[in-house]
N, C-alpha and C positions, 0 to 999 in steps of 0.2 A: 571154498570147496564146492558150494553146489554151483557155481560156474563155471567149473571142471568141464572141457570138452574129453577128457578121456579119463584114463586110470594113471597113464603116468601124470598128470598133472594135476590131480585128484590127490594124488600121492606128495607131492610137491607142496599142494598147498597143507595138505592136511601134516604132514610133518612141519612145516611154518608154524600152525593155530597150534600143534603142541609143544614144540620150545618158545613159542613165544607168551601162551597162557603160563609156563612153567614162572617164566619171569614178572609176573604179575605179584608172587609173595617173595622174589628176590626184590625186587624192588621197592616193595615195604619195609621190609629188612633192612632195606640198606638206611631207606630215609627216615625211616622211624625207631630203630632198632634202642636207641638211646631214651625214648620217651616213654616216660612210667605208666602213661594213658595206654601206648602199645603194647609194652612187655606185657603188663597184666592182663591182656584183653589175649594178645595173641601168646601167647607163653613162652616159656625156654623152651629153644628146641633140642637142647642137651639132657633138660629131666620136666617133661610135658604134662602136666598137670590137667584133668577134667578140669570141664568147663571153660577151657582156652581153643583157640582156633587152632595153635600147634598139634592139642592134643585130637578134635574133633577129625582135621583134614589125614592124620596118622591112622586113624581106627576107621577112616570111610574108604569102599572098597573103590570108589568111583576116585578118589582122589591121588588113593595109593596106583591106580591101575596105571594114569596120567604120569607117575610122577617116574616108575619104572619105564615106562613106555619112551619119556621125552630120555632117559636114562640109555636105553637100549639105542634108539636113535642117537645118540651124541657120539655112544661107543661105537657103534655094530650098523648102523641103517634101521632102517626098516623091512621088517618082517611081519610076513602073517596075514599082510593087505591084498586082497585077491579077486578080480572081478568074477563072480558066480556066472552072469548072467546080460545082456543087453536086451534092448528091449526099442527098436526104432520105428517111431511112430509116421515120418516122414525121411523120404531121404530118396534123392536123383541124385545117381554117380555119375552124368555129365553134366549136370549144374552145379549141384553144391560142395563138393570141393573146391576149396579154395586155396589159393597161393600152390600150386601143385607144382613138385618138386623137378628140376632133369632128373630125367633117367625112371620115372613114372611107370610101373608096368603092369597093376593092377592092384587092387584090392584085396584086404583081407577082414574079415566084420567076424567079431565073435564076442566072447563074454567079457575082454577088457576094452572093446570099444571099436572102432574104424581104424584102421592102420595101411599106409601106400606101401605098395611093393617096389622098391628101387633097385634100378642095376644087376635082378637076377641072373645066376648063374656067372655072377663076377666078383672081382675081388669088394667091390665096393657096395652087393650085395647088401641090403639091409630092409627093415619093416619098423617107419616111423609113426608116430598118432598122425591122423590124417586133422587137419583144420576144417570143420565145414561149417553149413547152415542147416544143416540134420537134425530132427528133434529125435534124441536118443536119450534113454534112463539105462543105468548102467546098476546093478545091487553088485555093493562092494562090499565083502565082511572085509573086517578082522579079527581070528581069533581071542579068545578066550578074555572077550569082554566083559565088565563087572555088570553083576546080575542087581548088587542093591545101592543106593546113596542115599545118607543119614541115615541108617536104617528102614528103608522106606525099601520096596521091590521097585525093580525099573521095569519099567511096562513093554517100552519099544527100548530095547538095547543095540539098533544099528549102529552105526560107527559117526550118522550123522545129529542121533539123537542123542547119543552118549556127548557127543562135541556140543551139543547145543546146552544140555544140561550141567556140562560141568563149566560151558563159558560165560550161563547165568550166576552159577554154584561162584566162581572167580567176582563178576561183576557186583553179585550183591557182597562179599567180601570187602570191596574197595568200599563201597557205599557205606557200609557198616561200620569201616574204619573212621570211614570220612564223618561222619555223624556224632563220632565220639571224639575225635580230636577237636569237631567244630563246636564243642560245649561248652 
């Protein structure tokens, strides 16, 4: 995600890191789901019990936020992700575009990023993310992001810190698992 040269592919990646974090406790599930070291640590997830990771990841909002989210995406796309703002620190619009497309007819720069103008006033008509060597920062929300995880306030709740924290929240998860099976 933060190799993202624009918003749509910010978008791209950033729907990828959420069905694929999703599958981090299908994946436990699947392979552990029989072993008495897992069920008791992570719980039923039909009647969740304190003190289980079922019941922990159900009552946290950062978890719940993820799990609707990769949910919404699966059904519907996404929604909500919106660039506010660009922000380009360097950038020659006759050097650094690159691979520049037929039919090329101008630029467009705004708050989701650099976009070529092609084919205006024709049927084939369109405005692509433009590929460049531009240093550009883009603030991207998305709506109604979770404000606490474990009970803890989130400080920076952007859309990159909220991903960062719940793909440690995932990581130490596997780890934790891994350490009890490894006893």
């Amino acid at each position: 995600m933060e190799q993202s040269h624009n918003i749509e592919e910010f978008e791209i990646n950033f729907t990828a890191f959420v069905i694929s974090a999703r599958s981090v406790t299908f994946v436990l599930q699947k392979e552990f789901g029989k072993d008495p070291k897992f069920v008791k640590w992570y719980g039923d997830k039909n009647n969740p019990q304190k003190n289980t990771k079922i019941y922990e990841m159900r009552e946290d909002s950062l978890c719940h936020f993820f799990l609707n989210l990769r949910n919404t995406i699966e059904k519907e796309g996404i929604s909500g992700l919106k660039g506010i703002s660009t922000q380009i620190q360097s950038f020659n619009s006759k050097t650094d575009i690159l691979n520049k497309p037929e039919g090329m007819q101008g630029l467009t720069i705004g708050p989701s990023g650099i976009f070529i103008r092609v084919f205006p006033n024709t049927p084939k008509a369109d405005s692509i993310p433009a590929i460049t060597k531009a240093v550009i920062s883009t603030t991207i929300v998305l709506e109604n992001t979770p404000k606490t995880h474990l009970g803890k306030d989130i400080k920076n709740y952007n859309i990159m810190e909220i991903s960062k924290l719940y793909y440690e929240y995932l990581k130490k998860l596997v780890e934790e698992f891994t350490k009890i099976i490894n006893e």
